[in-house]
Structure formats: C-alpha cells, structure tokens
C-alpha positions in Angstrom: 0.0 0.0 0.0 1.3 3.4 -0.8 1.9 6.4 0.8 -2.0 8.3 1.0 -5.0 7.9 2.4 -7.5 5.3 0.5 -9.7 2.1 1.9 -8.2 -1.1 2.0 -9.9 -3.8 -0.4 -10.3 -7.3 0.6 -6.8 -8.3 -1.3 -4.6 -5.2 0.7 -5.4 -7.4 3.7 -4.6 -11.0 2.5 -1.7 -9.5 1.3 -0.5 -7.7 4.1 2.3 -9.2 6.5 0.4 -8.2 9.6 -3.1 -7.3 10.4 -4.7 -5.8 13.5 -8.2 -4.5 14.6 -7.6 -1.0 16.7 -9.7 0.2 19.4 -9.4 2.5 22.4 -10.4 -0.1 24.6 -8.3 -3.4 23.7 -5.5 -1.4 21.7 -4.3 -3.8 18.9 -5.7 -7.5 18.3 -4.2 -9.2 15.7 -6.5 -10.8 13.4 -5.5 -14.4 12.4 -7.9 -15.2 9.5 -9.9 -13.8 7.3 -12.8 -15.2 5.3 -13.7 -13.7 1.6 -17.0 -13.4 0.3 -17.2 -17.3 -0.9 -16.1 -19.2 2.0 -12.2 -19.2 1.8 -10.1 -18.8 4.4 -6.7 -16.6 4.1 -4.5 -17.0 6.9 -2.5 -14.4 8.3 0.9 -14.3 10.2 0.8 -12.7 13.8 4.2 -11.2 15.3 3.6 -10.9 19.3 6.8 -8.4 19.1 5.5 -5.8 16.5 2.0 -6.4 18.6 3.3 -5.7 21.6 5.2 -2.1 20.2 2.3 -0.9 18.9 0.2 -1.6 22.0 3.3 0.3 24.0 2.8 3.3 21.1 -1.1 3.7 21.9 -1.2 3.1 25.2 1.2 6.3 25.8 -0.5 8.0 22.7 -4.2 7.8 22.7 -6.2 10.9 23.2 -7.5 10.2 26.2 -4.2 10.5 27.7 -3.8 13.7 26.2 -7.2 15.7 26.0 -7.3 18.8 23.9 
C-alpha cells in the first residue's frame, strides 16, 4: 500500500504481513484469518513483538491521555 490515504480492499489485507483491529479499549488484536466473500479462508501471520510495540505506542499515545 502506498503512501496516502484510501480504503483497504479485501486483497490489501490477504496480502498484508500483519493485520490488526484497533480500538481504544483493547488497543491492537491481531487478526488471524480472514474469510472472503465465498467461503475461503486466508490466513494471516501474527508477530507478538510488533503487537506488543504498537500496543506500547497507543497506550502512551491515545487521546484520552492527552485531551485537547
């Protein structure tokens, strides 16, 4: 994916090397598999290191921390 704002299509996240859900709440969950419109599974790699860094990143950076 390039530099830019745009929406992700279905292939950007089979193709991806790592895929999270965000939230405020539970920070960054991987997401293991996805399922396309016809039934088929992609599985996705997790890394509990880059998981873990980003989790560090937005639990020191979310707004609520820093209210404007």
């Amino acid at each position: 994916m390039g530099a830019g704002l745009r929406s992700a299509d279905p292939q950007d996240l089979y193709d991806a090397d790592h895929v999270w859900l965000v939230g405020s709440v539970a920070l960054a969950k991987p997401i293991e598999l996805i399922e396309d419109q016809v039934g088929a599974q992609h599985r996705l790699s997790t890394d509990e290191h880059w998981t873990q860094k980003l989790n560090e990143f937005l639990d020191e950076d979310l707004p609520v921390q820093h209210p404007s």
